[in-house]
N, C-alpha and C positions, 0 to 999 in steps of 0.2 A: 529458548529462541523467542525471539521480537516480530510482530509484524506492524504492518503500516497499515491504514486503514485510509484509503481516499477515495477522490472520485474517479469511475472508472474511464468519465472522459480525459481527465489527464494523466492520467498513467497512460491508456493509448497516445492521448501528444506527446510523451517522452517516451515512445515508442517499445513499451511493457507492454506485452500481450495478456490480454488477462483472461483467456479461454482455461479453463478448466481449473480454475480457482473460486477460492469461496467469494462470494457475495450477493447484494443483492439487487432493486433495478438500476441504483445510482453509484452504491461504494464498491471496492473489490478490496480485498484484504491481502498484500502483496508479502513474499517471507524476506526478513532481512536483508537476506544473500541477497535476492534480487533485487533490492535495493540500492543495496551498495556497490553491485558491480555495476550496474548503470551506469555509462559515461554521458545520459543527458542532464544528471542531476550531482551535486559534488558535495564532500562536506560532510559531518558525521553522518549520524542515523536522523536523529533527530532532525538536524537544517537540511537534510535529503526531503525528511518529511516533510517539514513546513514547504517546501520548492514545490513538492505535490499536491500542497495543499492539505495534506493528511496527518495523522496522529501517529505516536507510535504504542501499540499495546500487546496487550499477551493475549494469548490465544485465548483462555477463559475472556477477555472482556470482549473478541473479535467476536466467537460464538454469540455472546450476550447481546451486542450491536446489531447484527447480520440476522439474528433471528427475530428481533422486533417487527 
Protein backbone atom coordinates (compact mmCIF):
# COMPACT_ATOMS: atom_id res chain seq x y z
CA UNK A 1 0.00 0.00 0.00
CA UNK A 2 1.04 3.84 -0.94
CA UNK A 3 0.53 6.78 1.10
CA UNK A 4 0.55 10.36 0.57
CA UNK A 5 2.35 12.60 2.74
CA UNK A 6 0.97 16.44 2.86
CA UNK A 7 0.05 19.20 4.52
CA UNK A 8 -2.50 18.83 6.98
CA UNK A 9 -4.04 22.26 6.05
CA UNK A 10 -4.90 21.03 2.65
CA UNK A 11 -6.16 17.74 2.99
CA UNK A 12 -8.75 19.62 5.39
CA UNK A 13 -9.37 22.15 2.29
CA UNK A 14 -10.32 19.09 0.23
CA UNK A 15 -12.29 18.20 2.93
CA UNK A 16 -9.96 14.80 4.27
CA UNK A 17 -10.48 14.56 7.84
CA UNK A 18 -7.26 13.75 9.23
CA UNK A 19 -8.29 12.96 13.09
CA UNK A 20 -6.85 9.86 13.91
CA UNK A 21 -4.08 9.53 11.49
CA UNK A 22 -0.34 9.56 11.59
CA UNK A 23 1.26 12.66 11.62
CA UNK A 24 2.87 15.46 12.72
CA UNK A 25 2.24 19.48 13.59
CA UNK A 26 2.12 20.40 9.73
CA UNK A 27 1.96 16.86 7.43
CA UNK A 28 -0.61 13.93 7.98
CA UNK A 29 0.08 10.89 6.18
CA UNK A 30 -3.29 10.06 4.17
CA UNK A 31 -3.67 5.90 2.80
CA UNK A 32 -4.16 5.61 -0.89
CA UNK A 33 -7.87 4.52 -0.85
CA UNK A 34 -8.38 7.85 0.67
CA UNK A 35 -7.10 9.35 -1.78
CA UNK A 36 -8.44 8.19 -4.53
CA UNK A 37 -11.88 8.21 -3.54
CA UNK A 38 -11.79 11.83 -3.02
CA UNK A 39 -13.90 13.66 -5.47
CA UNK A 40 -12.06 16.99 -4.55
CA UNK A 41 -8.88 15.94 -6.05
CA UNK A 42 -8.76 13.77 -9.72
CA UNK A 43 -6.11 12.01 -11.58
CA UNK A 44 -3.86 9.12 -10.67
CA UNK A 45 -2.15 8.77 -7.15
CA UNK A 46 0.52 10.60 -8.10
CA UNK A 47 -1.34 14.08 -9.76
CA UNK A 48 -3.80 13.56 -6.70
CA UNK A 49 -0.73 14.04 -4.76
CA UNK A 50 0.80 16.84 -6.35
CA UNK A 51 -3.08 18.68 -6.15
CA UNK A 52 -2.34 18.24 -2.18
CA UNK A 53 0.67 19.33 -2.40
CA UNK A 54 2.20 16.05 -1.19
CA UNK A 55 4.34 13.06 -2.11
CA UNK A 56 3.56 9.76 -2.46
CA UNK A 57 5.57 7.16 -0.26
CA UNK A 58 5.58 3.88 1.58
CA UNK A 59 4.96 3.35 4.86
CA UNK A 60 8.76 2.68 6.00
CA UNK A 61 9.61 6.36 4.53
CA UNK A 62 6.08 7.87 6.17
CA UNK A 63 7.40 6.38 9.63
CA UNK A 64 10.89 7.86 8.70
CA UNK A 65 9.30 11.53 7.78
CA UNK A 66 6.75 11.89 10.70
CA UNK A 67 9.12 10.71 13.24
CA UNK A 68 11.81 13.41 12.64
Amino acid sequence: MKYVICLRSSAELHDIKTAHHLMDDTRVALSEKEVLSCNAVTGTLEERAGQLGGVVSTLQEVKFVLNQ
